[in-house]
PDB file of N, CA, C and O in Angstrom:
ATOM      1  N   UNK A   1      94.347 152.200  85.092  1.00  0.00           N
ATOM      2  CA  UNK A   1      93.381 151.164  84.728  1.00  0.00           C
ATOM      3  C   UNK A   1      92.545 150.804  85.945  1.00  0.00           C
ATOM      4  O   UNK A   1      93.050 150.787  87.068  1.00  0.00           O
ATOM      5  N   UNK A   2      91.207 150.503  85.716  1.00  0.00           N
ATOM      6  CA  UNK A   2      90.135 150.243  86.493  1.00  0.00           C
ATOM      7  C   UNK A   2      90.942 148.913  87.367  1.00  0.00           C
ATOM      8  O   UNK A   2      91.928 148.293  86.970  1.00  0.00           O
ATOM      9  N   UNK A   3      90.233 148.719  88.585  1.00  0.00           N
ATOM     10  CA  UNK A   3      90.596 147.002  89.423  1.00  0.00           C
ATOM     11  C   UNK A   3      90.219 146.058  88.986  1.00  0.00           C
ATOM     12  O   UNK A   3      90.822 144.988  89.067  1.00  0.00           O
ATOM     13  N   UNK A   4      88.825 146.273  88.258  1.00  0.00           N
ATOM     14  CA  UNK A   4      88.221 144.711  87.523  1.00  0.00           C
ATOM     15  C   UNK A   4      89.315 144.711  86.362  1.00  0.00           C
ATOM     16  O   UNK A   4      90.080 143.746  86.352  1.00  0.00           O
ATOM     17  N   UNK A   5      89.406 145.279  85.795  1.00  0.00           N
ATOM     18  CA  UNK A   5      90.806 145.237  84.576  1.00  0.00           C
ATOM     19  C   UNK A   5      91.866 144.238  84.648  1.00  0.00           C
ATOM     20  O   UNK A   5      92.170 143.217  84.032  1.00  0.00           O
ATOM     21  N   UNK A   6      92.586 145.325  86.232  1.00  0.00           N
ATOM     22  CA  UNK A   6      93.751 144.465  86.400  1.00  0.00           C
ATOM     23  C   UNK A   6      93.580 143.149  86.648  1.00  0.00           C
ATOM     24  O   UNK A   6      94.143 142.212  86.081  1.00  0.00           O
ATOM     25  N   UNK A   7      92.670 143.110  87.638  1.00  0.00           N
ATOM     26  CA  UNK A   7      92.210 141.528  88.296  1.00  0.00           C
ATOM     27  C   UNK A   7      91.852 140.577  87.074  1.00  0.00           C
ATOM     28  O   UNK A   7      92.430 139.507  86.884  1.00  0.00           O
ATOM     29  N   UNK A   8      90.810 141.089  86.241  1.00  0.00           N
ATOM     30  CA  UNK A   8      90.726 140.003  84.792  1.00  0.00           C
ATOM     31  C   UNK A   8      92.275 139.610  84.550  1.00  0.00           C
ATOM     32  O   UNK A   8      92.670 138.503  84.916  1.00  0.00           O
ATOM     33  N   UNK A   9      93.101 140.482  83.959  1.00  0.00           N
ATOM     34  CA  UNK A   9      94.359 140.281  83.580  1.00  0.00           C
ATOM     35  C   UNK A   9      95.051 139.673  84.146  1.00  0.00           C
ATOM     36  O   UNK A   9      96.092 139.316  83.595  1.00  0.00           O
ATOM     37  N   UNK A  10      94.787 139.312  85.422  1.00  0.00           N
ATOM     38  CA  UNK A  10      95.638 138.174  86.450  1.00  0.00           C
ATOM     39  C   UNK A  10      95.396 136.871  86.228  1.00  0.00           C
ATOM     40  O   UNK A  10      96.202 135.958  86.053  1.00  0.00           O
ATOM     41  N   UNK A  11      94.081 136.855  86.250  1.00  0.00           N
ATOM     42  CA  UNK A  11      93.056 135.600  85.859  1.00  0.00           C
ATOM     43  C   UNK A  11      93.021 135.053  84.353  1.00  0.00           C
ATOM     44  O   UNK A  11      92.821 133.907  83.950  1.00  0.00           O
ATOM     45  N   UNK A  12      93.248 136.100  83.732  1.00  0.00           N
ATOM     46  CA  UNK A  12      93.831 135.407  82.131  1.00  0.00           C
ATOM     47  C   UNK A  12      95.089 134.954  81.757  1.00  0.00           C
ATOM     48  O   UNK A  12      95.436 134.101  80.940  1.00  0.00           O
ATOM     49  N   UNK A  13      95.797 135.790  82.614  1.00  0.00           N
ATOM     50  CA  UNK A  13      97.384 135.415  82.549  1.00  0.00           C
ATOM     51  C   UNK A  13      97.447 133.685  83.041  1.00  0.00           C
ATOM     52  O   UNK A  13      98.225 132.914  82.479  1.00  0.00           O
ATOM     53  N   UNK A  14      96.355 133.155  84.349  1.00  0.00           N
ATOM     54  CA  UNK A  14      96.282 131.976  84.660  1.00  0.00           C
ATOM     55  C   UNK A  14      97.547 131.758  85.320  1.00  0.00           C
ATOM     56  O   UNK A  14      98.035 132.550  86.127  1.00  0.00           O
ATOM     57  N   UNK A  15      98.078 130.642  84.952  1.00  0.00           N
ATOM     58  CA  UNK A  15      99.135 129.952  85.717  1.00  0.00           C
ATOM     59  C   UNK A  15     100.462 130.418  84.957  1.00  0.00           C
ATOM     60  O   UNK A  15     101.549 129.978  85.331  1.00  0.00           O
ATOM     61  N   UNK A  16     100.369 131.287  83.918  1.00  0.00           N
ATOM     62  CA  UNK A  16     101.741 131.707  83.100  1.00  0.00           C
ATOM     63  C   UNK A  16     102.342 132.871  84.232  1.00  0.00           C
ATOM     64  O   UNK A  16     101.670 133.741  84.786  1.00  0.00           O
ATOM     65  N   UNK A  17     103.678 132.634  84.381  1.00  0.00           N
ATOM     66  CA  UNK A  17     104.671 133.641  84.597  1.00  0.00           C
ATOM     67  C   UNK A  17     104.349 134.544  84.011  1.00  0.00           C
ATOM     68  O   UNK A  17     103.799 134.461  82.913  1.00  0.00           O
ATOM     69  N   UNK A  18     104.658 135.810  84.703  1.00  0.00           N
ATOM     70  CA  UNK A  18     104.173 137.395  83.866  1.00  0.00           C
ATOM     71  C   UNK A  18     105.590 137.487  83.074  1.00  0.00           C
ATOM     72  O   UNK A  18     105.576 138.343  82.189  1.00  0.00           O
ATOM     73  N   UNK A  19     106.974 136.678  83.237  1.00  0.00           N
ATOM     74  CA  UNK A  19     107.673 136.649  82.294  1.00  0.00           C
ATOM     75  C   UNK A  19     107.610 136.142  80.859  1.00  0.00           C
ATOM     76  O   UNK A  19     108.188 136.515  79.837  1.00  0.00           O
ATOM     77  N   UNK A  20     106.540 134.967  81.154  1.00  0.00           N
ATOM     78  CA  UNK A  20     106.449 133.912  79.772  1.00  0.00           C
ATOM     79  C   UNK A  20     104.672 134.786  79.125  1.00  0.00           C
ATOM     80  O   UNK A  20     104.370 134.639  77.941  1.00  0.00           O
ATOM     81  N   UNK A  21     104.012 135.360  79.795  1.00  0.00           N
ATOM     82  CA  UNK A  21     103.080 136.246  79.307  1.00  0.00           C
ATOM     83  C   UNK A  21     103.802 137.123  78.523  1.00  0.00           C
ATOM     84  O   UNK A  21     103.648 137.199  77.304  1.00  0.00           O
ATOM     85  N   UNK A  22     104.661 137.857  79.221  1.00  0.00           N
ATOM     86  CA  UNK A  22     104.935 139.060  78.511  1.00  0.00           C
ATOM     87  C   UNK A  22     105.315 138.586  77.198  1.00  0.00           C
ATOM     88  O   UNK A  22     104.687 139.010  76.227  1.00  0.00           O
ATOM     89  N   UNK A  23     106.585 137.478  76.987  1.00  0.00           N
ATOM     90  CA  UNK A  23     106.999 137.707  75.769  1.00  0.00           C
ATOM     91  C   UNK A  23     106.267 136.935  75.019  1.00  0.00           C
ATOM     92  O   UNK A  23     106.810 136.657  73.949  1.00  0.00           O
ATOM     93  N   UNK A  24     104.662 136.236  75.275  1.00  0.00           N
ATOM     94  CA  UNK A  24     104.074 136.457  74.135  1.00  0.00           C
ATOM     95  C   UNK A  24     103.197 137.316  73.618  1.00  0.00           C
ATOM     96  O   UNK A  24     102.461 137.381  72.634  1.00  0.00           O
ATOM     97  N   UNK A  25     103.599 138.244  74.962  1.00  0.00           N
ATOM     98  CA  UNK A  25     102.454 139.686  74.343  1.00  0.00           C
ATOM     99  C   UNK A  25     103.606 140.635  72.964  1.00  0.00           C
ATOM    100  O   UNK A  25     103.324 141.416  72.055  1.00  0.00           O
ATOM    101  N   UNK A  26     105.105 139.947  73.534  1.00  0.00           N
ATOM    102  CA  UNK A  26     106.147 140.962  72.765  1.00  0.00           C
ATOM    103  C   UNK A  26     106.081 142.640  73.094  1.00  0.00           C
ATOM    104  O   UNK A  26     105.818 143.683  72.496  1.00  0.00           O
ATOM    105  N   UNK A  27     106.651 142.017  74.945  1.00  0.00           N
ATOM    106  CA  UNK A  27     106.847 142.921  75.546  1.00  0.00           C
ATOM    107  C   UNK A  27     107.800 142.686  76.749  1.00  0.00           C
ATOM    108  O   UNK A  27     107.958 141.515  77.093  1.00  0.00           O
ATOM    109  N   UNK A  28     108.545 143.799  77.525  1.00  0.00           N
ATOM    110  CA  UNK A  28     108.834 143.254  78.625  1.00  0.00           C
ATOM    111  C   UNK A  28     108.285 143.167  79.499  1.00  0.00           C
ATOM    112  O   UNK A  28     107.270 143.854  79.615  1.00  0.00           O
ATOM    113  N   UNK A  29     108.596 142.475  80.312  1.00  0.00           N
ATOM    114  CA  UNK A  29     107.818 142.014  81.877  1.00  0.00           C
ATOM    115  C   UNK A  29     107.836 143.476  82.599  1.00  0.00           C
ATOM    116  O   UNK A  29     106.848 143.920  83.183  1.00  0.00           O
ATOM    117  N   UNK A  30     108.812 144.025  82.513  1.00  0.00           N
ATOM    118  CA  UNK A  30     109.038 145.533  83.330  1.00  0.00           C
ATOM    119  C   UNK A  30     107.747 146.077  82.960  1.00  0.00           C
ATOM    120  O   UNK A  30     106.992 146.332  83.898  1.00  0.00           O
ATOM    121  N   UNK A  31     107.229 146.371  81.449  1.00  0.00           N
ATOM    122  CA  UNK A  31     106.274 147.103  80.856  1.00  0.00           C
ATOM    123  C   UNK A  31     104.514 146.144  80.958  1.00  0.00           C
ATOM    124  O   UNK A  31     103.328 146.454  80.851  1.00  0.00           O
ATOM    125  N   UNK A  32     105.324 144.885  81.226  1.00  0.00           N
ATOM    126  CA  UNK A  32     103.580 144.647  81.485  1.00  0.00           C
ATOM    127  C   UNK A  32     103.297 144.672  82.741  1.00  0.00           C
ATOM    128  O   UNK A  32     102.275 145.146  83.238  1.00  0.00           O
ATOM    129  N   UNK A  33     104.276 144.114  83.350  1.00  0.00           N
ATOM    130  CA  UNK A  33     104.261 144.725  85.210  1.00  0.00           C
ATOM    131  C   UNK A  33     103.634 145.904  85.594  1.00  0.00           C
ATOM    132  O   UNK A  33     102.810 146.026  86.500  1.00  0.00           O
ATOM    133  N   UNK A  34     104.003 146.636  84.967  1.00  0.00           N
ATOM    134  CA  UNK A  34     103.037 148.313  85.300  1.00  0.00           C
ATOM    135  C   UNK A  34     101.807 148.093  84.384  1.00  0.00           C
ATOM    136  O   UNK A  34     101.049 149.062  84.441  1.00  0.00           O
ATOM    137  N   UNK A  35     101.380 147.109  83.557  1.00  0.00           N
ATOM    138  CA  UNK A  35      99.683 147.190  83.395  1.00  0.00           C
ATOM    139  C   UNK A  35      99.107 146.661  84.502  1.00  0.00           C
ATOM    140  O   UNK A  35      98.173 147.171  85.120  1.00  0.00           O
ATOM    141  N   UNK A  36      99.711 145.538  84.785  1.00  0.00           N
ATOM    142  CA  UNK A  36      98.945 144.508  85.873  1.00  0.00           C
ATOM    143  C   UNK A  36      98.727 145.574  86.691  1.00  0.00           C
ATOM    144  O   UNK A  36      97.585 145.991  86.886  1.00  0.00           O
ATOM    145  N   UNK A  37      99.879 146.162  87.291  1.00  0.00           N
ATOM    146  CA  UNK A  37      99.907 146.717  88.644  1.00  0.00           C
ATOM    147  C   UNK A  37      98.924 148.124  88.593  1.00  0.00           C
ATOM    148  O   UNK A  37      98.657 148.803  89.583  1.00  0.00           O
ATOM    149  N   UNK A  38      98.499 148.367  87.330  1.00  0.00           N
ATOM    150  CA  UNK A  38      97.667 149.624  87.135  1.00  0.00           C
ATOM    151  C   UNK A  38      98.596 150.784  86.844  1.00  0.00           C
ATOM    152  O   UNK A  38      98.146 151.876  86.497  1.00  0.00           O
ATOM    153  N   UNK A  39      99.674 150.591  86.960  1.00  0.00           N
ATOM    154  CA  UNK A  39     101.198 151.814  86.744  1.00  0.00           C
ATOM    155  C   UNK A  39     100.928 152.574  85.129  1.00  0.00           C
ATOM    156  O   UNK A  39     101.279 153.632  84.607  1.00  0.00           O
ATOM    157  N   UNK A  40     100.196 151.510  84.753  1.00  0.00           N
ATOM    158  CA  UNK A  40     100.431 152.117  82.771  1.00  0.00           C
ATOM    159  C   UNK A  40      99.357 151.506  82.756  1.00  0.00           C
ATOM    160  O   UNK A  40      98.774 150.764  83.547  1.00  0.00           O
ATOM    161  N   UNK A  41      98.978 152.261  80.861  1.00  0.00           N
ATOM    162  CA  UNK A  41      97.774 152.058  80.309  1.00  0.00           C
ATOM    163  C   UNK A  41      98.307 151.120  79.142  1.00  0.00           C
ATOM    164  O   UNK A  41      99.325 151.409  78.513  1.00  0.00           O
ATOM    165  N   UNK A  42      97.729 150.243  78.951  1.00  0.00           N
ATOM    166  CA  UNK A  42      97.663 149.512  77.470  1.00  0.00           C
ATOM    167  C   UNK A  42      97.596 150.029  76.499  1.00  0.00           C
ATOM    168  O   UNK A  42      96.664 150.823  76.371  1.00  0.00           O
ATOM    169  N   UNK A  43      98.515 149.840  75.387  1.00  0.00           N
ATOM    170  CA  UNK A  43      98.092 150.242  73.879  1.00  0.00           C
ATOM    171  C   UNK A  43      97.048 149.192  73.809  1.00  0.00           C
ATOM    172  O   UNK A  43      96.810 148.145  74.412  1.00  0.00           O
ATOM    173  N   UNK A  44      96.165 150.322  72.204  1.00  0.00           N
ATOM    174  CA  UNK A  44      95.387 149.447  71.904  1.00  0.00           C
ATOM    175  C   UNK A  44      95.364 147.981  70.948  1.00  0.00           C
ATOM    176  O   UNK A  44      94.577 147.104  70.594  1.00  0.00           O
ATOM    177  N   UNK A  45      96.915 148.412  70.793  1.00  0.00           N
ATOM    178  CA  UNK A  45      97.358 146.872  70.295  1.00  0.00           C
ATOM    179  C   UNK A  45      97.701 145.700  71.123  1.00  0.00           C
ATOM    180  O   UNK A  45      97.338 144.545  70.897  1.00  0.00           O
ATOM    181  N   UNK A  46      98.634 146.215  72.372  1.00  0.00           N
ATOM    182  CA  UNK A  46      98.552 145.187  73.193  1.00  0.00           C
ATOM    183  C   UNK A  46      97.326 144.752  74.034  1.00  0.00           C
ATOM    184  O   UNK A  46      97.406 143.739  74.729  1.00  0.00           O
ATOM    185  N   UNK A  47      96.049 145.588  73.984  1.00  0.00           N
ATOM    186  CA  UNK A  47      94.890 144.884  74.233  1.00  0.00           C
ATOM    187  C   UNK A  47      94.549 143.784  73.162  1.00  0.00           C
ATOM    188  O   UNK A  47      94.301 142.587  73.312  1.00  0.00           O
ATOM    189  N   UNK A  48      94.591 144.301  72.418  1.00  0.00           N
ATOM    190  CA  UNK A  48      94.194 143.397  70.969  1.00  0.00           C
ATOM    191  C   UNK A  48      95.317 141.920  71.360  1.00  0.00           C
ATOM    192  O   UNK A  48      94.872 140.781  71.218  1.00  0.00           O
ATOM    193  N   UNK A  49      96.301 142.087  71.691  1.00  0.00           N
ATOM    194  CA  UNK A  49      96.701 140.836  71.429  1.00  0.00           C
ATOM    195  C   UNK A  49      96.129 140.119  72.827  1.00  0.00           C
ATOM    196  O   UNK A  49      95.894 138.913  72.750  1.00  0.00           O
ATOM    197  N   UNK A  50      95.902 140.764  74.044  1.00  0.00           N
ATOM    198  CA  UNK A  50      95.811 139.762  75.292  1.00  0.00           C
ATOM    199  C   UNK A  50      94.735 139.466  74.919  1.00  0.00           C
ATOM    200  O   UNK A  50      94.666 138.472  75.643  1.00  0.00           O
ATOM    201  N   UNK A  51      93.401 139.461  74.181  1.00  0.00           N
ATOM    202  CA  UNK A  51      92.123 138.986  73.718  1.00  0.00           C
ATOM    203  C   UNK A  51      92.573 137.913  72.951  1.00  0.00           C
ATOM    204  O   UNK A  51      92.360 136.750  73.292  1.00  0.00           O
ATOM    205  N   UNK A  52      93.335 138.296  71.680  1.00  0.00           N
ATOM    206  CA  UNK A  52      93.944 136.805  71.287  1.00  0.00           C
ATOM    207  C   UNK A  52      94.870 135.832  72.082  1.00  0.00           C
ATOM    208  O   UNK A  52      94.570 134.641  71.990  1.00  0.00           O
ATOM    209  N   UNK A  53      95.554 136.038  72.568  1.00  0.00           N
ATOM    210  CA  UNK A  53      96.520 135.088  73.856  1.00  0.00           C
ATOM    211  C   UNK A  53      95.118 134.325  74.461  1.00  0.00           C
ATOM    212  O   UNK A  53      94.983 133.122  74.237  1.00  0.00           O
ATOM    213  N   UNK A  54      94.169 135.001  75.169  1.00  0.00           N
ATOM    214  CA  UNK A  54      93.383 134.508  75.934  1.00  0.00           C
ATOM    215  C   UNK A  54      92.318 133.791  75.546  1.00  0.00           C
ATOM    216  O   UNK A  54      91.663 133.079  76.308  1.00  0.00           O
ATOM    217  N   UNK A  55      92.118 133.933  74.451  1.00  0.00           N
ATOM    218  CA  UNK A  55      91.247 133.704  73.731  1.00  0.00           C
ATOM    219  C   UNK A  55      89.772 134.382  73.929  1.00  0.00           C
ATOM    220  O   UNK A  55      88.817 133.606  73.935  1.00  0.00           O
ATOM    221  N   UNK A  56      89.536 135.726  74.084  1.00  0.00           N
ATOM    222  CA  UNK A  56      88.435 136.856  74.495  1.00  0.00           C
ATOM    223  C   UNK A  56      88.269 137.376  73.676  1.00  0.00           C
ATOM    224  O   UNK A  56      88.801 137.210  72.578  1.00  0.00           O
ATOM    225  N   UNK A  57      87.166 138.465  74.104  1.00  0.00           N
ATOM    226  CA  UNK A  57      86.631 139.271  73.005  1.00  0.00           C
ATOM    227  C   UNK A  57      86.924 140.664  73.602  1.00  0.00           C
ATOM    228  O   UNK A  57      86.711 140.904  74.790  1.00  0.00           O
ATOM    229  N   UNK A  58      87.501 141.721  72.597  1.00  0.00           N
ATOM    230  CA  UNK A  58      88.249 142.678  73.077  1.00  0.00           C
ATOM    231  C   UNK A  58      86.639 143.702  72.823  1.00  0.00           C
ATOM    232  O   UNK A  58      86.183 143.930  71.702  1.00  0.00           O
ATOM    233  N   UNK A  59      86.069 144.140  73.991  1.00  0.00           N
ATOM    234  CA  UNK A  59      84.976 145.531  73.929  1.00  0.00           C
ATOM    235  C   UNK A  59      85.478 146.883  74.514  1.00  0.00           C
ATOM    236  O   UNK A  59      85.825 147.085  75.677  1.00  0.00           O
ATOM    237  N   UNK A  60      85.453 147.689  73.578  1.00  0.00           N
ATOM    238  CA  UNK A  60      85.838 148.803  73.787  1.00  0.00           C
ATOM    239  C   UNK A  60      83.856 149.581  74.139  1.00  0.00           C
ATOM    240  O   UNK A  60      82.909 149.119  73.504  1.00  0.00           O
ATOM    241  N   UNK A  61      83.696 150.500  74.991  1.00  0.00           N
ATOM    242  CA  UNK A  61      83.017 151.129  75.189  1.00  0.00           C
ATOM    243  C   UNK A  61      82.707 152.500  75.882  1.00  0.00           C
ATOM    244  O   UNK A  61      82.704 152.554  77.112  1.00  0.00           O
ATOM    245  N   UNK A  62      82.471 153.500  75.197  1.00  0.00           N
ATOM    246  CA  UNK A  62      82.579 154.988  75.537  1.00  0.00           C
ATOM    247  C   UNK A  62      81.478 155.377  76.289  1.00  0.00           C
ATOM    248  O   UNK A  62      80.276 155.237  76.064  1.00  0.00           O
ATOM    249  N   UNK A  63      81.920 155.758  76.979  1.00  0.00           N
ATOM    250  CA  UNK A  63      80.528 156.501  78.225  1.00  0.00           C
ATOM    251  C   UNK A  63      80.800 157.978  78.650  1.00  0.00           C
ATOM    252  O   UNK A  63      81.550 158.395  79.532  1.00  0.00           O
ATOM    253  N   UNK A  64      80.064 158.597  77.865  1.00  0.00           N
ATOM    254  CA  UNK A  64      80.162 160.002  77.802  1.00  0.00           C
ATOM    255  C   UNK A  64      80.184 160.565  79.696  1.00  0.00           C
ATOM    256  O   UNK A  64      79.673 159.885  80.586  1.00  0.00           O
ATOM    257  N   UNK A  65      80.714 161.575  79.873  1.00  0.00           N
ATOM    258  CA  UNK A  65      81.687 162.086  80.932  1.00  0.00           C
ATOM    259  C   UNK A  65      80.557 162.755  82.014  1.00  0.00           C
ATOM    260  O   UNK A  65      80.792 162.834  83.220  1.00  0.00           O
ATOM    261  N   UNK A  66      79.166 163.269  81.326  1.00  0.00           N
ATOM    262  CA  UNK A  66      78.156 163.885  82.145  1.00  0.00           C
ATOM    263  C   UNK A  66      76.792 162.529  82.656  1.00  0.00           C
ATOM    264  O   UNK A  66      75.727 162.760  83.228  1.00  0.00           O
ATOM    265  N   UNK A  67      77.377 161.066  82.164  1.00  0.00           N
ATOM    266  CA  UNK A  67      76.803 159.774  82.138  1.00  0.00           C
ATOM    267  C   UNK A  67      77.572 159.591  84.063  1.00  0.00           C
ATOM    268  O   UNK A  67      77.021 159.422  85.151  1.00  0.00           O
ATOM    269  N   UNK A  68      78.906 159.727  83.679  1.00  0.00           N
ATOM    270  CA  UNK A  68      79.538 159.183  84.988  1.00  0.00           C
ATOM    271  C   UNK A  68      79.406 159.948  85.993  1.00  0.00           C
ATOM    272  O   UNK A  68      79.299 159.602  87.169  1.00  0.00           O
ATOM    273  N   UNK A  69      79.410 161.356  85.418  1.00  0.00           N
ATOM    274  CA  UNK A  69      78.794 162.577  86.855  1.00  0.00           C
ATOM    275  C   UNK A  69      77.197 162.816  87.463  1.00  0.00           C
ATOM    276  O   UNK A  69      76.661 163.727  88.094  1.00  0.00           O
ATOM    277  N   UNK A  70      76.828 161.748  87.028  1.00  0.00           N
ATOM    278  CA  UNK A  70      75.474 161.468  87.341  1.00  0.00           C
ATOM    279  C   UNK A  70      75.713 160.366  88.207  1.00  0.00           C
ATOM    280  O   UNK A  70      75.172 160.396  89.312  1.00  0.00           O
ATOM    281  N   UNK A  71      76.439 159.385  87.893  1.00  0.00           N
ATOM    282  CA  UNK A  71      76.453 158.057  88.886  1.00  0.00           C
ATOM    283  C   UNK A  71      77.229 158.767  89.985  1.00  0.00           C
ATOM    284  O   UNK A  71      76.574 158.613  91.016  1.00  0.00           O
ATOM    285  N   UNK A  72      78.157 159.364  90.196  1.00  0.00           N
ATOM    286  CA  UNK A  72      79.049 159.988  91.615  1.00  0.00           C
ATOM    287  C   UNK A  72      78.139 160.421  92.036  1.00  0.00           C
ATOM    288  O   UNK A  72      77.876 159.816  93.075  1.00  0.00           O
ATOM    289  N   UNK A  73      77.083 161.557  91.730  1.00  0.00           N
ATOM    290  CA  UNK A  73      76.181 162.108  92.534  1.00  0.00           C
ATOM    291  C   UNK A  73      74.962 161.447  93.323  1.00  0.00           C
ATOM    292  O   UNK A  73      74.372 161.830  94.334  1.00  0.00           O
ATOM    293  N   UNK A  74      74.728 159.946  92.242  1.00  0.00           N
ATOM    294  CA  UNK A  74      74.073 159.312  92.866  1.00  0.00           C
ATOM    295  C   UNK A  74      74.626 158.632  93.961  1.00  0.00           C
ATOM    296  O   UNK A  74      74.055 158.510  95.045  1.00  0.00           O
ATOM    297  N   UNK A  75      75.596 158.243  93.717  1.00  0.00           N
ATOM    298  CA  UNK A  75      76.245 157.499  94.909  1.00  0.00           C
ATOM    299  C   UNK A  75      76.851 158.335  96.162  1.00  0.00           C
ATOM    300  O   UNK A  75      77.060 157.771  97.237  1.00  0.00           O
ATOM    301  N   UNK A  76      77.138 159.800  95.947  1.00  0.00           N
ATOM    302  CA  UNK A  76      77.322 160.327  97.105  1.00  0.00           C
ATOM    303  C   UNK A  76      76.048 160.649  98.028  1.00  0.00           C
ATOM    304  O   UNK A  76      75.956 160.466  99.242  1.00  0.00           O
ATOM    305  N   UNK A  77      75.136 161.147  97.193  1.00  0.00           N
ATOM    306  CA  UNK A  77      73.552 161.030  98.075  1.00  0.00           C
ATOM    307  C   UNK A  77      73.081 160.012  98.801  1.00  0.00           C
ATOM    308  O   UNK A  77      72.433 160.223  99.826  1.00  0.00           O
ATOM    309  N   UNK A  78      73.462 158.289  98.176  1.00  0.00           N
ATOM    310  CA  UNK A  78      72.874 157.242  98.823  1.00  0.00           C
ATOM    311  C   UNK A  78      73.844 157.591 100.263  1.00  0.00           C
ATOM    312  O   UNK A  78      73.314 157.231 101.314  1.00  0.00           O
ATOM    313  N   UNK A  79      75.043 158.179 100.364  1.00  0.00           N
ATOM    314  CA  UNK A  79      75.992 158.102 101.201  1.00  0.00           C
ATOM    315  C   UNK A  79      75.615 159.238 102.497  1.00  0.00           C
ATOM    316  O   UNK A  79      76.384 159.364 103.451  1.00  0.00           O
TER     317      UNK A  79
END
C-alpha cells in the first residue's frame, strides 16, 4: 500500500487503539497491523468498512499502467 494510504489510516483510526479499531473492523490487530504498516493489502471489504467506521467515502480508481510509465519518465528527466 501507497504512504498517503497508510498515513490516512492512522489519522482515521484517530485516538482509537489499533486493538479497539481492529475489532470494529472484525479483524485482528495482528492482520490490521500489517495494513497500517503497509505489510498487507486490504480486502475490498475491509476497505468498505474503514469508510463506514470513519465515516468516508470509499474511491476506487484505475490508472492504466502506460499512464504511470509516462509519469516515471517524466520524473526521471526532471532528475
Amino acid at each position: 500500500m501507497e504512504l498517503a494510504f497508510r498515513e490516512s489510516l492512522k489519522k482515521m483510526r484517530g485516538t482509537k487503539s489499533k486493538e479497539k479499531f481492529s475489532q470494529e473492523l472484525e479483524m485482528s490487530r495482528s492482520n490490521y497491523s500489517l495494513i497500517e504498516s503497509g505489510k498487507s493489502d486490504p480486502t475490498l471489504k475491509t476497505l468498505e468498512r474503514i469508510a463506514e467506521l470513519t465515516n468516508s467515502t470509499l474511491v476506487i480508481d484505475l490508472i492504466p499502467n502506460e499512464l504511470e510509465q509516462v509519469e516515471l519518465q517524466i520524473e526521471e528527466e526532471k532528475q
